[in-house]
Structure formats: structure tokens, C-alpha cells
C-alpha positions as CSV (number, residue, x, y, z in Angstrom):
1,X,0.0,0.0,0.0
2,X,1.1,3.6,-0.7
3,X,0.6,6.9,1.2
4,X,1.0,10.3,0.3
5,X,2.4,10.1,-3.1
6,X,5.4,7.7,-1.8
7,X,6.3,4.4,-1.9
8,X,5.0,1.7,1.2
9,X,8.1,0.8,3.0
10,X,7.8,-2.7,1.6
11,X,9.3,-1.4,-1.9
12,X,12.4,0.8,-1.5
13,X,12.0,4.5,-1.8
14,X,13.2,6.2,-5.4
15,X,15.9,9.1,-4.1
16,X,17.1,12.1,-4.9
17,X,19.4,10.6,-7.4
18,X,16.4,8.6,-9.1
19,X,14.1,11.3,-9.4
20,X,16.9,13.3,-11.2
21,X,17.0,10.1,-13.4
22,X,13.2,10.8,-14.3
23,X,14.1,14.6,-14.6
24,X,17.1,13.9,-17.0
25,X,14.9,11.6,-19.2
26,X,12.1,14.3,-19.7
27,X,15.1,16.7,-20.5
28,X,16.0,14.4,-23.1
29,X,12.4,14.1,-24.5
30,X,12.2,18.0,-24.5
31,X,15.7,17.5,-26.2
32,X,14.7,15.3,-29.3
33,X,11.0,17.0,-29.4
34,X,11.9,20.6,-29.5
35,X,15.4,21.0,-30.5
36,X,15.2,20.3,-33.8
37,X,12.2,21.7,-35.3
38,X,13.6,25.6,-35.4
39,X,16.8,23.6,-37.8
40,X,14.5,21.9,-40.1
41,X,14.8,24.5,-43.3
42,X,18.7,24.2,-42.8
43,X,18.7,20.7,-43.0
44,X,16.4,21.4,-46.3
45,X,18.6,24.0,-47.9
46,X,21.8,21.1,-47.5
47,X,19.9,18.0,-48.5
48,X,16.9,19.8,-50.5
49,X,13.0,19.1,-49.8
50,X,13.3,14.8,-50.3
51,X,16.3,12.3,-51.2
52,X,15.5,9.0,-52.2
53,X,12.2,7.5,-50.3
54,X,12.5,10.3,-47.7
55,X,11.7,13.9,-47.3
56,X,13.0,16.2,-44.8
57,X,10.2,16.6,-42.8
58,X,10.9,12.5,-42.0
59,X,14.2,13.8,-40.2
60,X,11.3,15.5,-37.5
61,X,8.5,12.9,-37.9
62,X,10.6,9.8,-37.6
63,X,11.5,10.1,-34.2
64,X,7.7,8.8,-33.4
65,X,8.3,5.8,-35.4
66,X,11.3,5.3,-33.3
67,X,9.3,5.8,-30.3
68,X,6.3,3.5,-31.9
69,X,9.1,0.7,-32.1
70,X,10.9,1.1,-28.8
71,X,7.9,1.8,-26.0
72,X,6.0,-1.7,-26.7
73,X,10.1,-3.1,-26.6
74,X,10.9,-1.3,-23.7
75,X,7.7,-1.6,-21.8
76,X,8.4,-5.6,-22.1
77,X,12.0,-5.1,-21.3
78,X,11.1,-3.6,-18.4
79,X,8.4,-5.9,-17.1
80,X,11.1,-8.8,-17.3
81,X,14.6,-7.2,-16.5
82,X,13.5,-4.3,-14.4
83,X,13.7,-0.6,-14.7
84,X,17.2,0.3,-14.4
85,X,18.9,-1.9,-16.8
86,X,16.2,-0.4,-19.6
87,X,16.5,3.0,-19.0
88,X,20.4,2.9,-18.0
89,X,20.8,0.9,-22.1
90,X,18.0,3.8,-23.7
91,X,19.9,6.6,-22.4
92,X,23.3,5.2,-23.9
93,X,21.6,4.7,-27.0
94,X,20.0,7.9,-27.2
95,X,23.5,9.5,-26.3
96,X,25.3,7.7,-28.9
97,X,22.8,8.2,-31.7
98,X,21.8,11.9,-31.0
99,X,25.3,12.8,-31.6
100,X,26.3,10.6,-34.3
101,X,24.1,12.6,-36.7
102,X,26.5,15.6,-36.9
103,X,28.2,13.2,-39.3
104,X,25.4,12.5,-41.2
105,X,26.4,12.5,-44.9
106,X,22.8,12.5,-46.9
107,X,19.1,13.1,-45.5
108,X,18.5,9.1,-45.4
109,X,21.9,8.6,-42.5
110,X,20.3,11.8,-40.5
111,X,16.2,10.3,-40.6
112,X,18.5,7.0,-39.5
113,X,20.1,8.4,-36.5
114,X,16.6,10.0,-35.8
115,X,15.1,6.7,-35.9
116,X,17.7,5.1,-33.4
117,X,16.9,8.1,-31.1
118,X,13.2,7.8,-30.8
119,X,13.9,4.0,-30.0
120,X,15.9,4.7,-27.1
121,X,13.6,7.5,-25.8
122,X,10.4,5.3,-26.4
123,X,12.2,2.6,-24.5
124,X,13.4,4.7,-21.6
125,X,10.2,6.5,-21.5
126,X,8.3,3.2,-20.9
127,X,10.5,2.3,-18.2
128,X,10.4,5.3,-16.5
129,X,6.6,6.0,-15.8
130,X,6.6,2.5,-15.1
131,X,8.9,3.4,-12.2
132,X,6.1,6.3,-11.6
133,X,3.3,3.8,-11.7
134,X,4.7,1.2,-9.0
135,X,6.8,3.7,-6.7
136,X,3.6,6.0,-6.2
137,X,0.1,6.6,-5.9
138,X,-2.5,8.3,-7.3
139,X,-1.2,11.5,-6.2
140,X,2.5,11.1,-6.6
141,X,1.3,10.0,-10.3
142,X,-0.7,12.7,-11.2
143,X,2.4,14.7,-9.9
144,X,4.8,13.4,-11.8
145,X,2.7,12.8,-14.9
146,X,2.6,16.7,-15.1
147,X,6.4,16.8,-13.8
148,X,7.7,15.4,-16.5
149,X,6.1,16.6,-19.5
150,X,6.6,20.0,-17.9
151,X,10.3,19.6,-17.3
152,X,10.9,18.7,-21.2
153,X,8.9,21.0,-22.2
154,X,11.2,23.8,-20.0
155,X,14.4,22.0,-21.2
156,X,12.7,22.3,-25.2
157,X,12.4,25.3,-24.5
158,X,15.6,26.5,-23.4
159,X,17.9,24.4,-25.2
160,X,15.8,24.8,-28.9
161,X,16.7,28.6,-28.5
162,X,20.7,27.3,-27.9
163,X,19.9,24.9,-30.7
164,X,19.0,27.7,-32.8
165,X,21.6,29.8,-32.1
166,X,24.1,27.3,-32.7
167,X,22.1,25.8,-36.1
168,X,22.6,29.3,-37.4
169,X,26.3,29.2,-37.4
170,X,26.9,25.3,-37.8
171,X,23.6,22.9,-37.7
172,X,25.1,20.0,-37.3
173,X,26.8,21.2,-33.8
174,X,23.1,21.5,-32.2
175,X,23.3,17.8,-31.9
176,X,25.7,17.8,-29.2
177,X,22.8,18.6,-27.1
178,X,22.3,14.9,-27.2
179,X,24.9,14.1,-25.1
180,X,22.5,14.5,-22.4
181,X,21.9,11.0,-22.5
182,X,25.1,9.9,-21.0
183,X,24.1,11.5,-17.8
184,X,20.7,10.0,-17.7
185,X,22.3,7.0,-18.3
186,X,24.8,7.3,-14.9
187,X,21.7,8.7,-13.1
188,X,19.6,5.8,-13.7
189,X,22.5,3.7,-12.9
190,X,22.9,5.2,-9.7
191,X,19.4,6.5,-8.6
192,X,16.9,4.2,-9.8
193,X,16.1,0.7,-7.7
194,X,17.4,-2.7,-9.1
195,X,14.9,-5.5,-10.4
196,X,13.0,-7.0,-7.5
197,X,13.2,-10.7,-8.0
198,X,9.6,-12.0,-6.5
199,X,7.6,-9.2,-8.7
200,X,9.5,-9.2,-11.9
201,X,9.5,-13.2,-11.5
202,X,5.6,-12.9,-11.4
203,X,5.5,-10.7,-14.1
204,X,7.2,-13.0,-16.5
205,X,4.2,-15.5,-16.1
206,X,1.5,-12.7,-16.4
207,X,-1.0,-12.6,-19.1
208,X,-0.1,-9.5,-21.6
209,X,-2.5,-6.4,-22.3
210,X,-6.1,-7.0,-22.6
211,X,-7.4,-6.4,-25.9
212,X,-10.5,-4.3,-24.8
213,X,-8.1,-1.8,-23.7
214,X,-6.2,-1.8,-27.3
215,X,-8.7,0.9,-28.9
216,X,-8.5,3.1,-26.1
217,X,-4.8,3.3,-25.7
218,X,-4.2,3.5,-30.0
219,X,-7.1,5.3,-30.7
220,X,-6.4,8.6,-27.8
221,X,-2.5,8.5,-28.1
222,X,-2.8,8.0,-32.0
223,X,-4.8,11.4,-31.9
224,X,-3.0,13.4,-28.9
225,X,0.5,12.0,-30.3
226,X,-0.4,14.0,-34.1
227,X,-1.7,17.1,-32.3
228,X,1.0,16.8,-29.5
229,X,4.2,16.8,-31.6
230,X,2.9,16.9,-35.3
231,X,2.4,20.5,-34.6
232,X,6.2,21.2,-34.8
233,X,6.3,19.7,-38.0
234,X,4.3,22.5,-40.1
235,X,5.1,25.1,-37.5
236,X,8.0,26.5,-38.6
237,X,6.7,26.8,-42.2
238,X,4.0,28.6,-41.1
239,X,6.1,30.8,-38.5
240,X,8.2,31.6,-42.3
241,X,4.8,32.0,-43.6
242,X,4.3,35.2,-41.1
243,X,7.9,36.0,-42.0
244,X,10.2,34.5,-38.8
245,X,13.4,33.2,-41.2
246,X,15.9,32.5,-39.0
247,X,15.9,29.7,-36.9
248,X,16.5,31.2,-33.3
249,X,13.4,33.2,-34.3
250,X,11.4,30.8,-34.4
251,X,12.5,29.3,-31.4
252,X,11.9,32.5,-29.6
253,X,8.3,32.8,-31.3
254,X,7.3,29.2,-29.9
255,X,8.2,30.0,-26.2
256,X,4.6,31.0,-25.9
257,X,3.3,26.9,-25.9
258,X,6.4,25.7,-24.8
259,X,6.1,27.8,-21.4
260,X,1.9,27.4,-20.9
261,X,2.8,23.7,-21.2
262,X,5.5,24.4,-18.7
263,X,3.2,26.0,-16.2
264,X,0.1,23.8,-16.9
265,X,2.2,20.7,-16.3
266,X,3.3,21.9,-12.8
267,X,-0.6,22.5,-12.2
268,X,-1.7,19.1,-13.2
269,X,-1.5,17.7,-9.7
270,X,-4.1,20.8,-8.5
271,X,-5.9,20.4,-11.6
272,X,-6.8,16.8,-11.2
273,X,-8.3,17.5,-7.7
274,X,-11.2,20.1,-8.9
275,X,-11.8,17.6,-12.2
276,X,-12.7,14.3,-13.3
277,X,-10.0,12.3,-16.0
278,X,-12.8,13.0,-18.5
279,X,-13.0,16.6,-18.2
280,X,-9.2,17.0,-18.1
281,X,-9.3,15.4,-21.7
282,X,-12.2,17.3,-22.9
283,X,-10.6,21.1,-20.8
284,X,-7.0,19.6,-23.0
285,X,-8.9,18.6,-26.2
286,X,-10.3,21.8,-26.7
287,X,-8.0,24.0,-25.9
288,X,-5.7,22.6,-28.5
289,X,-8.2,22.2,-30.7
290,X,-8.7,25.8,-30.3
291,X,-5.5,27.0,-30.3
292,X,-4.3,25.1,-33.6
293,X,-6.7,27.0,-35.4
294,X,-5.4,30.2,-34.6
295,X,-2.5,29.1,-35.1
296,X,-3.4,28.1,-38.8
297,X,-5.0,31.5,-39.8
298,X,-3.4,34.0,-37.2
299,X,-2.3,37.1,-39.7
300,X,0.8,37.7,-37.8
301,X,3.5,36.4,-35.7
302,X,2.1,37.4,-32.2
303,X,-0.9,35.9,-32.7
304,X,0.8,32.5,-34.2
305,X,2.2,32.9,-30.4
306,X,-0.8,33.0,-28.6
307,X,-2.7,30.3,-30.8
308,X,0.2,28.6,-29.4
309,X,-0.1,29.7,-25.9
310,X,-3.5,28.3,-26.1
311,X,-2.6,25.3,-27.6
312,X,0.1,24.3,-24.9
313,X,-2.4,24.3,-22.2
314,X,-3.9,22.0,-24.0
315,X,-1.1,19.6,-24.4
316,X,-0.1,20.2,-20.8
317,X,-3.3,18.9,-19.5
318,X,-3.5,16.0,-22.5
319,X,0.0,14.8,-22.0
320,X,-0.1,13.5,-18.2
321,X,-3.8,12.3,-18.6
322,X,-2.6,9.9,-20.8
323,X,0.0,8.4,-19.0
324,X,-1.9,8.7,-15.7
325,X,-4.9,6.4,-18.0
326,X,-2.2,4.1,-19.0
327,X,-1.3,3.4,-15.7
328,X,-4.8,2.6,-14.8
329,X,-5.4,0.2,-17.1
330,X,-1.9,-1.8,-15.4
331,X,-0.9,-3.1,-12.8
332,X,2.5,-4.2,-11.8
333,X,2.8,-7.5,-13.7
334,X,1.6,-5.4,-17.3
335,X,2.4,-1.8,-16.5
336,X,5.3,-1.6,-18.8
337,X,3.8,-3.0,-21.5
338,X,0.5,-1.0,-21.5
339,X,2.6,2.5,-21.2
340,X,4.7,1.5,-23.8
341,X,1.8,0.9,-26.1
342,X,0.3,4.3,-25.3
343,X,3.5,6.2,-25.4
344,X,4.3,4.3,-29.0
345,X,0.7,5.7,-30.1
346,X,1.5,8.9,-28.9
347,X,4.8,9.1,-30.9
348,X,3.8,7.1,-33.8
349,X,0.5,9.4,-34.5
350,X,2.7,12.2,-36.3
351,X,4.4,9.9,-38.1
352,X,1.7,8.4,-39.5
353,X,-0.6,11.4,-40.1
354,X,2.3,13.1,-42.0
355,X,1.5,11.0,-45.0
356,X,-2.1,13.2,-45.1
357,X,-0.6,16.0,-44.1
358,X,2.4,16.7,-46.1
359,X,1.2,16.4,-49.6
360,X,-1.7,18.8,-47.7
361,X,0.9,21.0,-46.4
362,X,2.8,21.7,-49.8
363,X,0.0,21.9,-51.9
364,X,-2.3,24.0,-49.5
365,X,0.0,25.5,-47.0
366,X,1.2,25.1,-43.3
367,X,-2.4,26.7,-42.4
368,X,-4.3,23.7,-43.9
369,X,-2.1,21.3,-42.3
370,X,-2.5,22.8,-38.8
371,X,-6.6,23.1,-39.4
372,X,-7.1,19.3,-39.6
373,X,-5.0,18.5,-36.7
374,X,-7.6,21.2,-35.2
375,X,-10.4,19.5,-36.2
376,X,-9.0,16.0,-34.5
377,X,-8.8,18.1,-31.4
378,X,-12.9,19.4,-31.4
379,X,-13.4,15.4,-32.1
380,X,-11.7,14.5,-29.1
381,X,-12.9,16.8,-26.8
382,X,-16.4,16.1,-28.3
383,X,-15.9,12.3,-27.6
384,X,-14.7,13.0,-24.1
385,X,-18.1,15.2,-23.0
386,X,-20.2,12.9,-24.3
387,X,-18.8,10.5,-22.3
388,X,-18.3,12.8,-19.2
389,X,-22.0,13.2,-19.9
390,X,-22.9,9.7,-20.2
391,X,-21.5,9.1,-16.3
392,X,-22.9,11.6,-14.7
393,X,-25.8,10.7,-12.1
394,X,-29.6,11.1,-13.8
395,X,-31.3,13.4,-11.4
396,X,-35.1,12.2,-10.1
């Protein structure tokens, strides 16, 4: 049993040193979400627009079929070897991949090292809120649901503007930003608990994730995922759109969302007291909703920003709900698993969608693009009331 947010004392206690493990990885997810969207016409004036079967907006978008491949792996890595040994092996991955694409010699070795990174942080992120899910309760996980998401957002949105400033001397030097892996990776070494024989034992017997739960989990992190981080992918062409060229411009221009998801996340906690799960989806659904379709027709660059602003309250109240549904639907002998999947839908949503979107996008503009990922937000929200509205006690 747990109290207070905190661990029974029948489980040891994560420390100081393992909570900065869970910081460091939501760096490095604000890292490899954020950083390199404000680069992404550099990249296209050296390689061009497409080489081969890839185009540059792949470079962005294929970090969520990384994360699609490596949360399911990781999740089930963790449910059988334990926590640390995933997320100490991510973070050296991530570290070693992140970096390597300053060599990158054509568009194809750079969407590569991409790939490799969204593995490591799709395996590392599955293992790490399944350290939030069995080290706390209710409370600590709706704290650190919003924690995290928070913190990488903060960390995007610092190091994106140092990642622009350095992309506009040098672009391939940004991606020694990556190297923050290596001290997740001792972190998690140091700070996070070794596998505990009698659970992990019991969880290699245990039945996998039940398929009634499978439409759920794809369905909302397929949809959050695309409005979540396949907003940065036609961002910056619409930011260039309002006339932002330079990439520490647009950096500075997307502060707005980055910092609303900041402070939302830090508010999750408190927001989840006064409101149901439901209405936290359908509050988060429609505010992005809302917010992506200023975004898409705003006249001008400040009011791209506040679309923005709108929108990242919206992601800042989406984000933790879905990880604090995940771990609802688990329990100790699954939890890995089931987080992985939803944190693989999440990531894998923009990738998929960009096949709609992009032929939309250079065709129609960025504003077109960012309308239907609108749209998906007023569906969800809609879904969410109804259902909101479907549990709510008939009056006599």
C-alpha cells in the first residue's frame, strides 16, 4: 500500500538521485522534441526538400516511429529485467545516436540516427513511468505525470533557442545537445532501484495487455500524439509564412506553448483535484483544438504565439492524462507494456498522419495542415463530453 504520493516501506524509496533520473529523461524528451524543429529549413537548404524514399520533414516525424518501435520493446523489457537496466541501455543509446548525426552524410543517415533516437527514448520513457506507476500513488502519479512533461517541455524550451543559435552558425553542432543521454544513463544507474526478484519473476508468467483496452490506448495516443508533436512539424513553415526566417526566431516565437505547457504541467496535480479524468481530456482537447486553429489563420507572428499559448495548455493537461490512463489500465505485472503501447501511439501518430498531411501541407499551405490537426482536437474533446456526460448521475 502507498501513502502520500510515496512508496510503502515494503518497496524501496526512489531518491534524490532517481528522481533526477526521471528529470534527465524528460530533458531528453524536450531534447529530441523541440530542439530540432527551429533547424528543419537548414537541413532542407543542404539535403533539399526529399532524397530517395525520404523527405525532410521525416528527419522531425521519424523520431515517433522510433518511439512506436521502442515503447512496446521497452515496456516488455522492463516488465522482465527491471527498470534500471532499460533505461540505464536507452539513455546510452540515445546519447550515442543523437550525436552521431552531426556526421550524417545524406538526408536518409540523418532520418537514421533519428530513428535510433526515438527507440531509445520510447524505451526509456516506458520504463520510466513505469517506475512512476509502481513507486507511487495516485497522487504522486498525477504529480509526476505533469512533472515530466513540464520539465521537457522547460528544457525544449531552453535548449531549442541554444539549438538555434548554434544551427545558425553550424547545424550539425546543435546535436551535441544529445549528449545529455550519458548523464541520464549514470543517473539511472545510480538512482533508480534494481529489479526485484519476487515481482519481476511474477510478471514474466503474467497474461499481456487485454485487448478491450487496445482501442482506447491507439485510438487517444494516436490522436494526442499527431496534435501533440505533429504541430512542430508545419510550424516552422508557417512561423516563415508570417515572415520568422531565421531559426533562433522561431524558437523564440514558440516559447509562448512551450512555457503554458511548462506551467500547466506543474498545475496538473491541482488540476486533477477540482476535475474528473474525463474533463481533463475534454478542458486539453479543446483547448488545443482551439488554439491550432489560430494558429493556422493568425495574420501575424504574435498571434501565431498566442494560438500557441492556447494550444500548450492544451497539451499540458492531454500529455499527463494519458499516461496517468495508461497506468490505470496496469498493474505491476503489465504496467510496462501497457505505457509503452500508449506512449508508441503517442509518438507514432505524427508519423503516420504526415502522410495526409504533407502532400496537404505543400499543396495547401502550413495553415491547412494545422486546421485538420484542429479539427482532430474538437473530435476528441467532443468524444470526451459525451462521455463525461454519459457518467454523470440522472437526477429524479
Amino acid at each position: 500500500m502507498k501513502t502520500n504520493g510515496r512508496a510503502s516501506t515494503a518497496r524501496p524509496a526512489i531518491g534524490v538521485l532517481g528522481r533526477a533520473a526521471l528529470i534527465a529523461f524528460a530533458t531528453m524528451s524536450g531534447v529530441a522534441n523541440s530542439t530540432l524543429s527551429p533547424i528543419l529549413p537548414q537541413i532542407e537548404r543542404e539535403f533539399g526538400a526529399a532524397q530517395g524514399h525520404v523527405t525532410v520533414t521525416m528527419v522531425l516525424t521519424v523520431l515517433g516511429l522510433g518511439v512506436l518501435i521502442g515503447s512496446p520493446l521497452g515496456g516488455w523489457l522492463a516488465d522482465r529485467l527491471g527498470h534500471r537496466r532499460v533505461m540505464v541501455a536507452s539513455a546510452l543509446l540515445y546519447g550515442l545516436a543523437g550525436c552521431a548525426v552531426m556526421f550524417a552524410g545524406t538526408l536518409e543517415q540523418a532520418v537514421l540516427g533519428r530513428l535510433v533516437v526515438g527507440i531509445a527514448l520510447g524505451s526509456m520513457g516506458a520504463a520510466a513511468f513505469s517506475v512512476i506507476g509502481d513507486y507511487w500513488d495516485e497522487a504522486g502519479r498525477n504529480f509526476w505525470s505533469g512533472m515530466i512533461p513540464s520539465v521537457g517541455a522547460l528544457a525544449g524550451m531552453a535548449l531549442s533557442i541554444v539549438a538555434g543559435e548554434m544551427a545558425d552558425a553550424a547545424w550539425r553542432s546543435s546535436f551535441l545537445i544529445y549528449g545529455v543521454g550519458f548523464i541520464a544513463a549514470l543517473l539511472a544507474l545510480v538512482g533508480i532501484p534494481g529489479r526485484a526478484a519476487t515481482t519481476r519473476e511474477r510478471s514474466a508468467t503474467a497474461t499481456g495487455i487485454p485487448l478491450h483496452v487496445l482501442p482506447s490506448i491507439l485510438g487517444f495516443g494516436l490522436i494526442v500524439g499527431s496534435i501533440a508533436t505533429g504541430t512542430s512539424a508545419y510550424l516552422p513553415h508557417r512561423l516563415v509564412d508570417v515572415g520568422i526566417v531565421s531559426s533562433s526566431g522561431r524558437a523564440i516565437a514558440a516559447l509562448s506553448g512551450a512555457a503554458t505547457v511548462v506551467l500547466t504541467g506543474f498545475a496538473y496535480g491541482r488540476i486533477r483535484r477540482l476535475i474528473s479524468l474525463d474533463l481533463a481530456f475534454v478542458f486539453g482537447a479543446a483547448c488545443s483544438g482551439f488554439g491550432l486553429l489560430i494558429m493556422a489563420y493568425a495574420p501575424t507572428a504574435p498571434m501565431v504565439s498566442f494560438g500557441m499559448a492556447i494550444e500548450g495548455v492544451g497539451i499540458g493537461v492531454l500529455m499527463p492524462s494519458l499516461m496517468v490512463y495508461a497506468i490505470g489500465l496496469s498493474d505491476e505485472s503489465n504496467r510496462g507494456r501497457v505505457i509503452g503501447l500508449m506512449k508508441g501511439a503517442i509518438f507514432g501518430g505524427p508519423f503516420l498522419v504526415q502522410f495526409a498531411l504533407d502532400p496537404i501541407r505543400l499543396h495547401a499551405g502550413a495553415s491547412a495542415a494545422l486546421a485538420i490537426l484542429s479539427a482532430s482536437g474538437g473530435v476528441l474533446a467532443l468524444w470526451f463530453a459525451v462521455r463525461w456526460l454519459g457518467r454523470r448521475p440522472k437526477l429524479a
